[in-house]
C-alpha positions, 0 to 999 in steps of 0.5 A: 619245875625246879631243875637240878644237876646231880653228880655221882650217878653211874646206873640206872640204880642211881637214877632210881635211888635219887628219886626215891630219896627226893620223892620222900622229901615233904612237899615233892609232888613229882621228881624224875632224874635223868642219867642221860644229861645227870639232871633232875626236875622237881615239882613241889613246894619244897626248898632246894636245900632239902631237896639237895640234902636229900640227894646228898643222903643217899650218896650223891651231890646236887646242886641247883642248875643255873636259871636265866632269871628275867633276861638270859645272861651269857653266863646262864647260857654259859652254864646251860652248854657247860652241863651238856657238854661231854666232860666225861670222855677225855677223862675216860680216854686218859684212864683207858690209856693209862690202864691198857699201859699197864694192862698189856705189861701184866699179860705178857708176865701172865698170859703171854710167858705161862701160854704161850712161853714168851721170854722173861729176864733170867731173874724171874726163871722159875721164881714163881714168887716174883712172878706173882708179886709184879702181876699183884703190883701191876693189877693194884696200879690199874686198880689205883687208876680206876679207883672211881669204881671202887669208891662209888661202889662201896658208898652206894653199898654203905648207903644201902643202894648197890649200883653198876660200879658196886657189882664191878668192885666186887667182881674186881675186888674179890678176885683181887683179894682171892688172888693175893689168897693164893700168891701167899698160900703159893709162897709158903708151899715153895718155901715148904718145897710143895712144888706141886701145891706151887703149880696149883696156886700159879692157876689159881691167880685172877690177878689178870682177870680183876685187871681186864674186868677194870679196863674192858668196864671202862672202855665201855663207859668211854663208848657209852660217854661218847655216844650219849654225848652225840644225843644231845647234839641238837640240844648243843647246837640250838644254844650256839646259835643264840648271838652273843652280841647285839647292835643296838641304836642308842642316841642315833648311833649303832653300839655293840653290846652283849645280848644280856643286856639287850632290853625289851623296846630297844631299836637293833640293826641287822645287816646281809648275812648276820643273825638275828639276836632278838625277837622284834618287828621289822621297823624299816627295810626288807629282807629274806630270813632263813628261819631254818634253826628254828622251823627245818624250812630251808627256803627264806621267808620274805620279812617287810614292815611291820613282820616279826623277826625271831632270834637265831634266824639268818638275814640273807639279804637286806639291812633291816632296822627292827625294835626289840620285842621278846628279849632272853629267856622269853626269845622263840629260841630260848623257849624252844631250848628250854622245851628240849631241855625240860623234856629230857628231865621228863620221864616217859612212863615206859621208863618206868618199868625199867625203874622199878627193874633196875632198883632190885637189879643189883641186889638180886645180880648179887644174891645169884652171885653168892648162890652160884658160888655156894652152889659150886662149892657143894657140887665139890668144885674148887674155890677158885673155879666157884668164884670164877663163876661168881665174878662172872655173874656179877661183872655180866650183869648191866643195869646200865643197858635197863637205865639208858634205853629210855632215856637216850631214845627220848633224847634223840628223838626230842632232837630230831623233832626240834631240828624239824620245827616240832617240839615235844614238851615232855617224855611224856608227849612224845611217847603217848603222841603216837598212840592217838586214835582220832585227831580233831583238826579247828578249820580256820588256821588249821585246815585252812589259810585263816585269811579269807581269798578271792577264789572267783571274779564273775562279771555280769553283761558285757561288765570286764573282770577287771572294771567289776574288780575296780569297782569293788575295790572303790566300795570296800575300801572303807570296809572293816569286813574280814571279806572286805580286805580279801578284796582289797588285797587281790586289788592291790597286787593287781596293781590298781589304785583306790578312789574316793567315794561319798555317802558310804554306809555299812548296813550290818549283815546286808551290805555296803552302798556309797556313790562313786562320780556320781554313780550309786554303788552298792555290794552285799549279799544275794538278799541285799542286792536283790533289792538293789537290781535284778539278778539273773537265775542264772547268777543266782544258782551259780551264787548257790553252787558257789556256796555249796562249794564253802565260799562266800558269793558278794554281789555288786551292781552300779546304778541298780544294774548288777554287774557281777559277782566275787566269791571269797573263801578261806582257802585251804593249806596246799597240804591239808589233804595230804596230812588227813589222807597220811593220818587216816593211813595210819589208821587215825580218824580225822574229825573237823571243828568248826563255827560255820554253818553246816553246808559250808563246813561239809564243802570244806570237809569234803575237799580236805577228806575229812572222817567227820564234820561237827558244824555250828560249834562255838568257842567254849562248845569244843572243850564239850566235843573234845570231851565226847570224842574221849569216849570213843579213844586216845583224842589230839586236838589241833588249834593255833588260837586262844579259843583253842586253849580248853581244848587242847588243855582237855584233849590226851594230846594238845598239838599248836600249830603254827607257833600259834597264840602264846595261850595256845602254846603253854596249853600244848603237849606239842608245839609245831612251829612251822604253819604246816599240817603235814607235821601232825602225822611227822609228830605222830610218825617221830613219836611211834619210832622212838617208842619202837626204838624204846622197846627194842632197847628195853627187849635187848637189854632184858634179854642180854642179862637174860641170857648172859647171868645164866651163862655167866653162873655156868648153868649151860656147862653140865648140858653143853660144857659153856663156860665163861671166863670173867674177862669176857663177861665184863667185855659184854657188860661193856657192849652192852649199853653201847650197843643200847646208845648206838640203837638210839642213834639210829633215829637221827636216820630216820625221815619222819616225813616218809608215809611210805611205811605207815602202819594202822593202829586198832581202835580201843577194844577193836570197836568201830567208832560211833557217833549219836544223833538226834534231829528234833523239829523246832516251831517258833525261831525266827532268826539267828538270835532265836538259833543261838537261844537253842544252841545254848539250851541244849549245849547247857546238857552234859549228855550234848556234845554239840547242837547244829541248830537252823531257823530256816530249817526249823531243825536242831542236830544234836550230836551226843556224848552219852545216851540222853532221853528225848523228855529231856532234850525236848523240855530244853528247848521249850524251857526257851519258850519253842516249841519241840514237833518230834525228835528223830 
């Protein structure tokens, strides 16, 4: 996505009028402009210059917005914080000041003398003329002072696409002009002695009006300035943590040089109390890092050899000597600034209604101001009071409101999410996030730890615990097995040192044996060690218990006399339960994947609470089950690995967890940084508070104007005698769109980790959600291999979801998709040469 900065923009009917006009331009497949951050995303084949030349053609100016390139350079960084930072308020705030200056001199000739009698100098007793000259003087200053309304107003209206600051020049100008109109018709009645046409002239004048229109408009755009500046906060403040600095080792000596030049495999130093300035691997020494910037977790994380460290992270504790592994813009930090950034050049399709509204908003605020008048002006009324009503229609009326209640809430709540470790990638995800309906969570990495762990040291006969450990440790020490480093790692923090052994042999899917000072070791499965030494029944139904549990029993005997048992398992996270408990109160439906045979995957099923199980299910096979479960609603698929990628790719939501593979990442909507799976229902939680701020700011911006241009246009005054003064309408205009920001705002409040207030959600069509199954008897498999034939068979259909198949059973649970008939089910699996008994 090419990103652009665009100036010029006043309302939502800018926004909506570059858009157009870029959308047009050959080779544009997707445009959104953002009034909020006055940026625009492009995504095409276009050239930048067409792109900036279509821009200026419809009114306004463009220009590419600076990239990093290879390695992010202060200056891009630079850049990036001088485009979000608030330039627009001072120069509001001067203006504001400058105009209420003179603005209070206009009133006291105005208001204060003609209402109230305040004094004047003798010189203007009576001379009407004076009086009306120094309000024309005064008001033409404030006009020259807020001249910006004027000029971007008439050139969107030359280029045909009127905006906000049209309606104001309008409302302004005409009761300028109408007034000029009547100070000179005034001066030729009293040069005629008409005094009574003099009066009628004196109350005709909207010198005062056109003056406070200006003024009050822009105390509202100051407001509104300020305030969108706040949204970006979190933006801003994730830019200032990047260092600007970095000490680097060059020769053997440390040296300071700037960050962009920092480069990939160089060796840095980082001391007690300094951030982090690149992504690298801890080379030498230890420390605790606060990883609060980039996770929201307060509580430091412990860093040794061979740990990563990202950039913007706070070392706390120790001198840490780290080589360079991500530089610039490939940082943790950068890519997360980015994420933020790109988001909010994103449009959420709710905006899009908004967009169609405020692009025939104007011209239509205009032709009810010209009616009203007409109106008016048949019904006998005067000039001055038709026009009045007029003004009054078109300075109530705010596009602005329609503009930015998307926007700044998408803004806000892209902020909060980062601040907590959770980022959204577009509008589009932090919106559509909330609607989920059934979320399938990968087990290992997800659900659980990843890493498999000792749960249970079991010895047998008068064998310790610890002597049973120690001997294991002996053994596996050698081992690659996964469940071998789980022992291995409960023997080193018990504090016990390995010893040799000779003769080791690995016998695949059995077991090991070696021969420790003379003494024959062996461990493996029930069925290796079986025929190694007996094994009590008692044992042998406690391994059983153990399994049905979703652990792993390893036996181990020593000179053929067993001597106890290790049960390892990939435990699962502290706050699995709590998250599938949280999101099942939201009314979400929770479903598990996983590779593990059926009796292991339903124990750990069981303890994590889970709606459903889907066992058996290998790598490519989840993009399938993502696929069926699509059917029966809105689907977010939870993974951190690169086997996770079709899925999450294929899923409406993909959410990594745990910042994940880089593969895992770049197919994800949302990216979770932190390892915990209470942040899905938080995600889920933040994405339903800035759709219901969405929708609040959208209902009282609607009915603002709703109510405000019938008022305005005086509909109420034959019914209740409501009539509104052109001065108060423009204050309302000016409330409006701060009232619209400040609502936003109101999600930097908001706890997203609070279930308290959790809502559920109706299923599509208000339908229970189902599944089909089939159980078919299968004569023939012999092993594993004849298992994985079946499987593969019957996955190959495009009615079949997934396929849990069993030689031991003799069985295949087939869970589908769509309807699919038993013939063909059936000539799948004998297509393989097995033989089907019946399907169930």
């Amino acid at each position: 996505m090419k990103q652009f900065i665009v100036t010029g923009m006043s309302c939502a009917a800018c926004s909506a009028r570059v858009e157009k006009a870029v959308s047009k331009v050959e080779g544009v497949t997707a445009c959104s402009v953002s009034l909020l951050t006055n940026s625009m995303g492009v995504e095409g084949t276009a050239s930048s210059r067409e792109i900036i030349e279509a821009v200026q053609a419809a009114g306004y100016g463009a220009s590419l917005k600076e990239t990093a390139g290879e390695h992010l350079s202060s200056a891009g960084k630079a850049a990036q914080e001088a485009m979000l930072e608030d330039y627009e308020t001072p120069v509001l705030k001067r203006r504001l000041l400058a105009s209420l200056g003179f603005l209070i001199v206009l009133m006291y000739f105005s208001m204060g003398h003609m209402m109230w009698g305040w004094p004047l100098p003798a010189f203007f007793e009576d001379n009407h003329v004076a009086m009306g000259l120094v309000q024309l003087l005064l008001t033409g200053v404030i006009m020259v002072i807020n001249q910006k309304f004027f000029v971007s107003g008439f050139m969107s209206l030359i280029h045909r696409a009127p905006n906000m600051d049209t309606l104001v020049a309008l409302g302004s100008g005409m009761s300028f002009v109408y007034s000029t109109y009547a100070l000179f018709a005034m001066t030729d009645a009293q040069v005629k002695g008409n005094m009574e046409a003099v009066m009628q002239y004196m109350h005709e004048f909207y010198f005062e009006s056109a003056a406070m229109i200006l003024t009050l408009i822009t105390v509202g755009k100051m407001l509104e300035a300020r305030s969108k500046g706040k949204t970006t906060d979190a933006l801003k403040g994730l830019m200032k943590l990047a260092p600007k600095t970095i000490t680097v080792l060059r020769e053997g000596h440390e040296t300071v040089i700037p960050i962009d030049q920092a480069r990939k495999g160089d060796l840095f130093v980082v001391r007690p109390g300094e951030n982090i300035p690149v992504d690298g691997i801890v080379l030498e020494g230890s420390s605790a890092v606060n990883e609060a910037a980039l996770t929201g977790e307060s509580i430091p994380v412990d860093k040794n050899v061979g740990d990563p460290v990202s950039a913007a992270t706070l070392n706390q504790s120790g001198f840490i000597k780290c080589e360079a592994t991500r530089v610039g813009e490939d940082t943790t930090l950068s890519q997360i600034i980015q994420m933020v950034s790109d988001a909010a050049a994103t449009k959420a399709p709710v905006a899009k209604v908004a967009d169609r509204i405020s692009g025939i908003f104007v011209p239509a605020v205009m032709m009810i101001a010209v009616m009203t008048m007409i109106v008016w002006l048949i019904a006998g009324e005067s000039v001055g009071f038709a026009l009045a009503r007029g003004i009054s229609v078109l300075v109530i009326s705010c596009p602005c409101a329609l503009g930015l209640a998307t926007p700044v809430a998408i803004m806000v709540g892209n902020g909060m999410g980062a601040k907590n470790g959770i980022l959204f990638k577009t509008a589009v995800s932090l919106e559509e996030t909330g609607k989920v309906q059934i979320v399938a969570l990968d087990k290992t990495g997800t659900i659980t730890n990843g890493e498999p762990e000792v749960t249970d040291i079991l010895p047998a006969g008068e064998t310790e615990e610890g002597e049973l450990l120690r001997m294991a440790y002996y053994l596996e020490k050698r081992s690659e097995h996964p469940l071998a480093r789980a022992i291995l790692r409960r023997a080193e923090e018990d504090g016990l040192t390995a010893e040799d052994v000779s003769d080791f042999e690995a016998l695949p899917g059995n077991g090991l044996t070696a021969v420790w000072k003379g003494r024959r070791l062996a461990g493996g499965n029930y069925q290796f060690i079986s025929g190694q030494a007996e094994v009590p029944d008692h044992m042998r139904l406690l391994s059983e218990q153990l399994a049905g549990q979703g652990k792993t029993p390893l036996f181990f005997s020593r000179d053929d006399w067993l001597i106890g048992m290790i049960a390892v398992a990939d435990t699962m996270k502290e706050d699995s339960r709590q998250a599938v408990k949280e999101m099942q109160n939201m009314g979400i439906r929770v479903v598990m994947l996983t590779g593990d045979n059926e009796r292991t995957a339903k124990a750990i099923g069981s303890q994590a609470g889970v709606d459903e199980v889907i066992a058996g299910v290998l790598p490519d096979g989840k993009e399938k089950v993502i696929r069926s479960l699509k059917q029966q609603g809105r689907v977010a698929m939870v993974g951190d690995g690169i086997n996770d990628a079709p899925a999450l790719t294929r899923a409406d939501m993909g959410i990594a967890i745990g910042a994940g593979t880089d593969v895992a990442i770049d197919a994800a909507d949302v990216v979770l940084m932190k390892n915990r799976l209470c942040d899905v229902p938080a995600a889920i939680r933040l994405s339903r508070a800035t759709l219901k701020n969405i929708h609040e700011n959208l209902f009282w911006a609607f009915f603002y104007n709703m109510i405000g241009i019938p008022l305005a246009a005086g509909v109420w005054i034959p019914v209740f005698g409501w009539k509104l003064n052109p001065m108060f309408g423009a204050a309302a205009m000016s409330l409006s769109s701060f009232c619209v920001v400040t609502n936003a705002l109101r999600l930097n409040l908001f706890n997203m980790h609070d279930a308290g207030k959790d809502k559920k959600i109706k299923t599509k069509s208000g339908k229970e959600i189902q599944t089909m199954k089939k159980i078919m008897k299968i004569e023939g498999m012999m092993c594993g291999h004849c298992e994985a034939a079946v499987k593969k068979a019957l996955e190959a259909l495009p009615e079949v979801a997934s396929a849990e198949v069993s030689h031991e059973k003799g069985t295949a649970v087939v869970t589908l998709s769509a309807a699919a008939a038993d013939d063909v089910l059936k000539k799948a699996v004998e297509d393989k040469e097995y033989k089907v008994i019946s399907i169930e």
